[in-house]
C-alpha positions in Angstrom: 37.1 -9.4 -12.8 36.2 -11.1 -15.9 33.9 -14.2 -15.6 35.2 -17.8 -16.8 34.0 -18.4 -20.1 33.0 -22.2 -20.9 35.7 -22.1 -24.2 39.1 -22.2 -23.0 38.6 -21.9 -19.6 40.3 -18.5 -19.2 39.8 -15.7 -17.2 41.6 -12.3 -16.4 43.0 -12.7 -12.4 44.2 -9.6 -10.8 46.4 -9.9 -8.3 46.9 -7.5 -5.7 50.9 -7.4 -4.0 51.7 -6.3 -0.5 52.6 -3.5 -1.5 49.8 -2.2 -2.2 50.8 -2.7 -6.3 47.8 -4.3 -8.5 48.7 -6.5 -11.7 47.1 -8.6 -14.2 47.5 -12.1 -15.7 45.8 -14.9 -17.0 44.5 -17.3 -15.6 43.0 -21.2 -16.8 41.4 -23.0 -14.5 42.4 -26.5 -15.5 46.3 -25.5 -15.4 46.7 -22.2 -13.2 48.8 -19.3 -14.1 49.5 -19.2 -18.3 52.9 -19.1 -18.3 53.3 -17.5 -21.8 50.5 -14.7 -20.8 52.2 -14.3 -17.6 55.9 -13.9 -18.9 54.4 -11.5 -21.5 52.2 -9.7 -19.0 54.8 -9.1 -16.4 56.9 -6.1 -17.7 53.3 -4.2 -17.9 52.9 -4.7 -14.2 51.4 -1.2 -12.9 52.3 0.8 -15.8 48.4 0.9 -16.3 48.2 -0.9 -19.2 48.7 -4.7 -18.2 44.6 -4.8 -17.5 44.1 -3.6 -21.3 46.8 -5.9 -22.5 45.1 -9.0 -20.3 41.6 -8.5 -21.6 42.7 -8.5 -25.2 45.0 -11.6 -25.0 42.5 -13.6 -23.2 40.4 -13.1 -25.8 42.6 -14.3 -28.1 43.7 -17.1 -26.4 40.0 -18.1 -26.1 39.7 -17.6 -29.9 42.3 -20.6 -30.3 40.9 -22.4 -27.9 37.7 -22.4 -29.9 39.7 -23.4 -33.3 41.7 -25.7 -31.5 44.8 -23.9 -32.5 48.0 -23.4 -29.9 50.1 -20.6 -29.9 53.0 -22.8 -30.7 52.0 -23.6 -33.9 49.8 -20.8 -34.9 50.5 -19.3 -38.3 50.1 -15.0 -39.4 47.2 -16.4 -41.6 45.1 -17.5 -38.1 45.9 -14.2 -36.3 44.6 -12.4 -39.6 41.8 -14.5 -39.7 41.3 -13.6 -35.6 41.8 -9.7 -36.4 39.6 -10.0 -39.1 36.5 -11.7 -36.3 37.0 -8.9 -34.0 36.7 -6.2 -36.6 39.3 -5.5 -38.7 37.7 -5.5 -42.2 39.8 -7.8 -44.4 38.6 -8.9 -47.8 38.2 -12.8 -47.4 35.4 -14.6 -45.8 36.3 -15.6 -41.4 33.3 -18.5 -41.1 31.8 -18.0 -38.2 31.5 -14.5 -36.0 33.6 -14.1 -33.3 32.5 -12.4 -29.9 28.5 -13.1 -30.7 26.4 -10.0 -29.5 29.3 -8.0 -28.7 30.1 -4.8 -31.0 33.3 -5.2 -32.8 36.6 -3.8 -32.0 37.0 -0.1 -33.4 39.9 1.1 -35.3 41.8 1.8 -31.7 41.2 -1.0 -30.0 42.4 -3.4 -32.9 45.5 -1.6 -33.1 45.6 -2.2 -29.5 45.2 -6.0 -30.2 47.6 -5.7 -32.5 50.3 -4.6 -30.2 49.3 -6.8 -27.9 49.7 -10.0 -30.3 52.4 -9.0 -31.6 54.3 -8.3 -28.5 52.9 -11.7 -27.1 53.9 -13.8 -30.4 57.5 -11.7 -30.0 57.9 -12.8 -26.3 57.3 -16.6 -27.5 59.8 -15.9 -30.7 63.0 -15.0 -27.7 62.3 -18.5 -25.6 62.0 -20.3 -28.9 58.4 -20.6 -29.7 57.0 -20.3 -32.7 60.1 -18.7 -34.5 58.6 -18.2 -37.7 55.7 -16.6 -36.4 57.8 -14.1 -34.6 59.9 -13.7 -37.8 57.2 -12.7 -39.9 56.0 -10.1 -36.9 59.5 -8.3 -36.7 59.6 -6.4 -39.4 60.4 -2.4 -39.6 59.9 0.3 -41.3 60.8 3.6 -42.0 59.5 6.9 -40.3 56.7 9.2 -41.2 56.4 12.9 -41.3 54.6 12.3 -38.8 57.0 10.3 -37.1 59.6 13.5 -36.8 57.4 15.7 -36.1 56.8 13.7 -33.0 60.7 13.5 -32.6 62.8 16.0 -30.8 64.4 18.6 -33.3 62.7 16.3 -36.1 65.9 14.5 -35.9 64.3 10.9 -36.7 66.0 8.5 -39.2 66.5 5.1 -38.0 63.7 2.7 -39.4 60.5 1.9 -36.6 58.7 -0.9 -35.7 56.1 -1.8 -37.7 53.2 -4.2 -37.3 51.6 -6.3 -40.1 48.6 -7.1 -38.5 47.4 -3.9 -37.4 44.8 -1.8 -39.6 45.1 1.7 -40.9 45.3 4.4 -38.6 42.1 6.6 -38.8 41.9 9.8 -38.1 40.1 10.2 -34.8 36.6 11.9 -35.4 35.1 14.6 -33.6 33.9 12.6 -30.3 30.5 13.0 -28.9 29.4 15.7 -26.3 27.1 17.2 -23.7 23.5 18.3 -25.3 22.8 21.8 -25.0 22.1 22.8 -21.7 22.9 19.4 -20.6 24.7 20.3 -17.3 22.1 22.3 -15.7 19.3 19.3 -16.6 21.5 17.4 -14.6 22.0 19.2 -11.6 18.5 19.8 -11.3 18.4 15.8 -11.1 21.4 14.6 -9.3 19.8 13.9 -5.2 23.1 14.9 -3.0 25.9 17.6 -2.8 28.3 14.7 -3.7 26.7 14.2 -7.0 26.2 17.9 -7.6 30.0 18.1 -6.8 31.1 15.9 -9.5 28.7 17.4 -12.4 30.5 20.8 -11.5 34.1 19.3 -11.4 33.7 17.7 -14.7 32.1 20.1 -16.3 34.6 22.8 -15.4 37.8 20.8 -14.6 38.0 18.7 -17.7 39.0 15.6 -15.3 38.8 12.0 -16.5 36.6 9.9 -14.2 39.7 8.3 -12.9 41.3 11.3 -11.7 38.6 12.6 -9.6 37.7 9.2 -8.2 41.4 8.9 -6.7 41.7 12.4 -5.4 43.4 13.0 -1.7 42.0 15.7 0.4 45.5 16.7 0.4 45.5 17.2 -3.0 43.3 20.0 -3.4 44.8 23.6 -2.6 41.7 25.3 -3.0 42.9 28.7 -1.5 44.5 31.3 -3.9 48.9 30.7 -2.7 48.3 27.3 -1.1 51.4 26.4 -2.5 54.1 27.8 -5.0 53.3 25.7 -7.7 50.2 27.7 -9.0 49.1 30.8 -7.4 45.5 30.4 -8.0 43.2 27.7 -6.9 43.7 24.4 -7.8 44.5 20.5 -7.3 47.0 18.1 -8.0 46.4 15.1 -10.2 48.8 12.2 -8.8 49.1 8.9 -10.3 48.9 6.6 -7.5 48.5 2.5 -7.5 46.9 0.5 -5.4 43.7 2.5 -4.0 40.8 0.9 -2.8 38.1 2.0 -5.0 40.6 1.2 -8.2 40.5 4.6 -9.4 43.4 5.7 -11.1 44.8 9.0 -12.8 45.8 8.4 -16.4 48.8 11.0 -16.3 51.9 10.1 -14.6 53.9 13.4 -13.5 56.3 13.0 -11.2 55.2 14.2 -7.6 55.7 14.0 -3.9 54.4 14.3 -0.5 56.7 16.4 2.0 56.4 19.3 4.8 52.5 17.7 4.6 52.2 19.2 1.0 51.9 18.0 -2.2 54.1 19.0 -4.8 54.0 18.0 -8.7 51.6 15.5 -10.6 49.4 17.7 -13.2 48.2 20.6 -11.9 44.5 21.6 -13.2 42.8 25.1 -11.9 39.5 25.4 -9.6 36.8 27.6 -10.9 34.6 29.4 -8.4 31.9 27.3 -9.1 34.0 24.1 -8.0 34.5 25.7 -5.0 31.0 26.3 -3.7 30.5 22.7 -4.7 33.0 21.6 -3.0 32.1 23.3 0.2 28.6 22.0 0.3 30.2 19.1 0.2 32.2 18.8 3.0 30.2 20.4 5.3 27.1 18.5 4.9 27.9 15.0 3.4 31.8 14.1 4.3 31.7 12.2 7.0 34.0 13.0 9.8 36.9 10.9 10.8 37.6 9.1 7.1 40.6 7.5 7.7 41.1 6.5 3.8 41.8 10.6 3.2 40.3 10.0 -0.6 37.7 12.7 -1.4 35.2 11.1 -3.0 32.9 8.7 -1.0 29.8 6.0 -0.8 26.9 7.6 0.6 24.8 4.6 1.0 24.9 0.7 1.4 27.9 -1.3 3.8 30.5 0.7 2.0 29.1 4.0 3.5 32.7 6.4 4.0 34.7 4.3 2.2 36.4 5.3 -1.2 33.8 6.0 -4.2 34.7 3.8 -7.4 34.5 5.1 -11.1 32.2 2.8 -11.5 29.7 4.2 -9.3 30.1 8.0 -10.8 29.4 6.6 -14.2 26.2 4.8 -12.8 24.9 8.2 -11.3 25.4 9.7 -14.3 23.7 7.9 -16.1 20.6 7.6 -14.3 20.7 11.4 -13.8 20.9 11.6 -17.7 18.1 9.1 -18.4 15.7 11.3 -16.0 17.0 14.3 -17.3 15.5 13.4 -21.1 18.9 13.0 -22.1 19.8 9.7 -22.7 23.0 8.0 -21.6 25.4 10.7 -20.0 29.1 9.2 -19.9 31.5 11.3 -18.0 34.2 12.2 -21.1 31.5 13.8 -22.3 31.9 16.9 -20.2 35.6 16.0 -20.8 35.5 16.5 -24.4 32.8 19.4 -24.3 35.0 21.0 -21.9 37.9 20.9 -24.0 36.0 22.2 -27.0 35.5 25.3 -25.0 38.5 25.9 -24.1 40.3 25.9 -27.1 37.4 28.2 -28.8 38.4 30.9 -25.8 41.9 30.3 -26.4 41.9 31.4 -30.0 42.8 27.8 -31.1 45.9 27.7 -29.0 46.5 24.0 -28.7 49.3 24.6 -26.2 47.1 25.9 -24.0 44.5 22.7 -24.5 47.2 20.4 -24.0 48.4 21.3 -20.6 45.2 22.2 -18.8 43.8 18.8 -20.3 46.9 16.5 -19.2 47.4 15.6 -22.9 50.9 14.4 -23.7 50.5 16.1 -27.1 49.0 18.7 -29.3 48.8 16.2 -32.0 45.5 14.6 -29.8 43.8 17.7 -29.1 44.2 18.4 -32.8 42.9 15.6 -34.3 39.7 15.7 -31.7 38.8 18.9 -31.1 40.7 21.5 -33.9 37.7 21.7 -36.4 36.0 24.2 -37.5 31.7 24.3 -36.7 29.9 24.9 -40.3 27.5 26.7 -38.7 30.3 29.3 -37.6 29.9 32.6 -38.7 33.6 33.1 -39.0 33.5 30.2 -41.3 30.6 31.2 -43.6 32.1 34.9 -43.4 35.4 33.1 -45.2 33.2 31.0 -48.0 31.7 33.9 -49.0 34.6 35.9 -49.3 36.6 33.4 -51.2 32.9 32.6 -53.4 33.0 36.7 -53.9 29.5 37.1 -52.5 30.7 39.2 -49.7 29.0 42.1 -49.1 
């Protein structure tokens, strides 16, 4: 939960429903609830991304409280002016820096924040606030190639929201991995089965941090025909809200628990590797009668048995890194190093990328992980060919 800040008074609140449902608004301390964030807010409610959406408009909203502006009477020229203090690079001169000792917003998340104003400034325009604001927001334009390729059949040709605030999409680099050798430094460093567990799940599942944190024991069918689904070994990724450690899977695939089985949600495969891990898990570190039924869990402290946060895997695995030699060790790295792999014994196939990933789209595999190494030797076999110095 973000801490109250001394300008504006404003903090992110989650709030947490009966049933079981988490959300996110904003909260000022002087007044209670903001109504505008809140009415904004709302429609986001467990989607997943009302807690991004919350922490980018309360920064905004403490940016005009600091330039004694309201968002009433706020004109395109301030929010430029904001975009431009978080990181946007705009040619005219801000005054002073926004979000002191902080590292500025990348190219993704001010295109987030510019969603995010726009669709607040938007929700203000339909009750009457700020009109002319919302005006100059609503504008469209028309699609890209891009666009229809991202269409069904191609078949795209009404005009698309557009948003005048946001900056130029970049294309997304080539994103950092594991060192060489990296994942058998850190086994050698890791102190439990638990631990040892998750360095072999990430490095051969491909999971986000989220997924494996909110794995069910009932999710895992780790026996070759558990189920008719997939005939090999494998789990079930299943977005569920509301679990105690606040993991959550990214992917939202339909699925369902009946005849005591899981059926649906994304469905990645189980090496053998994972397997041995996980049964050196279980029968020396799971302790017996876990009610909760998660997979993951503490090991030490009060919370001993009780669901294992993200936050917690990212923390061993990082200290595990640092004694290792090899500096901070995030968990997408085996993510993305994984993924590289796969598509290199797939021949390139992105389809095949996409769907043992959880990707919605080849478009993301392609613009992260479909490049060519110079150091390839199929790639220096081509320049010289095309240079005529083959031999």
């Amino acid at each position: 939960m973000a801490q109250r800040l001394s300008l504006g008074q404003l903090r992110v609140q989650e709030v947490r429903h009966r049933d079981g449902r988490r959300s996110h608004t904003i909260f000022d301390s002087a007044s209670g609830v903001h109504a505008g964030a809140d009415r904004y807010l709302m429609p986001y409610a467990g989607k997943g991304s009302d807690r991004t959406y919350a922490y980018l408009l309360v920064d905004h909203l403490r940016w005009l409280d600091r330039e004694a502006l309201d968002p009433a009477t706020v004109h395109f020229q301030d929010l430029e002016r904001y975009m431009g203090a978080v990181g946007a690079k705009i040619s005219r001169p801000f005054g002073a820096p926004w979000r002191v000792g902080k590292k500025p917003y990348g190219n993704s998340a001010l295109r987030g924040a510019a969603a995010c104003l726009k669709g607040f400034y938007l929700k203000q325009g339909e009750l009457g606030i700020n009109r002319e604001l919302a005006d100059v927001l609503d504008v469209r334009r028309m699609p890209t190639k891009r666009d229809r390729e991202r269409s069904m059949l191609g078949h795209l040709t009404r005009s698309m929201d557009a948003n005048p605030l946001a900056p130029k999409e970049e294309r997304r680099r080539h994103k950092k991995m594991l060192p060489d050798g990296a994942r058998e430094m850190i086994l050698e460093e890791v102190n439990s089965a638990r631990d040892r567990l998750v360095v072999e799940w990430l490095s051969d599942g491909g999971f986000r941090i989220g997924e494996m944190c909110g794995l069910h024991l009932c999710d895992l069918h780790l026996r070759e025909d558990a189920c008719e689904e997939c005939r090999q070994p494998h789990v079930h990724v299943c977005h569920r809200e509301g679990l105690a450690n606040g993991a959550r899977a990214k992917t939202k695939w339909p699925w369902e628990f009946t005849d005591g089985m899981i059926r649906g949600g994304l469905i990645k495969r189980v090496s053998p590797a994972m397997i041995h891990a996980y049964f050196d898990y279980m029968t020396g570190e799971y302790p017996r009668g876990a009610a909760h039924g998660m997979f993951l869990v503490q090991q030490h402290g009060p919370d001993r048995g009780l669901p294992w946060a993200p936050e917690g895997a990212r923390k061993m695995l990082k200290r595990a890194g640092y004694r290792a030699g090899l500096g901070l060790i995030r968990p997408h790295m085996f993510r993305h190093t994984w993924a590289n792999a796969v598509l290199d014994a797939a021949d390139g196939n992105l389809v095949i990328v996409r769907d043992a990933g959880g990707w919605a789209s080849t478009d993301v595999v392609d613009e992260i992980y479909a490049h060519i190494d110079v150091n390839d030797p199929a790639f220096n076999a081509a320049l010289l060919a095309t240079w005529g110095e083959m031999q």
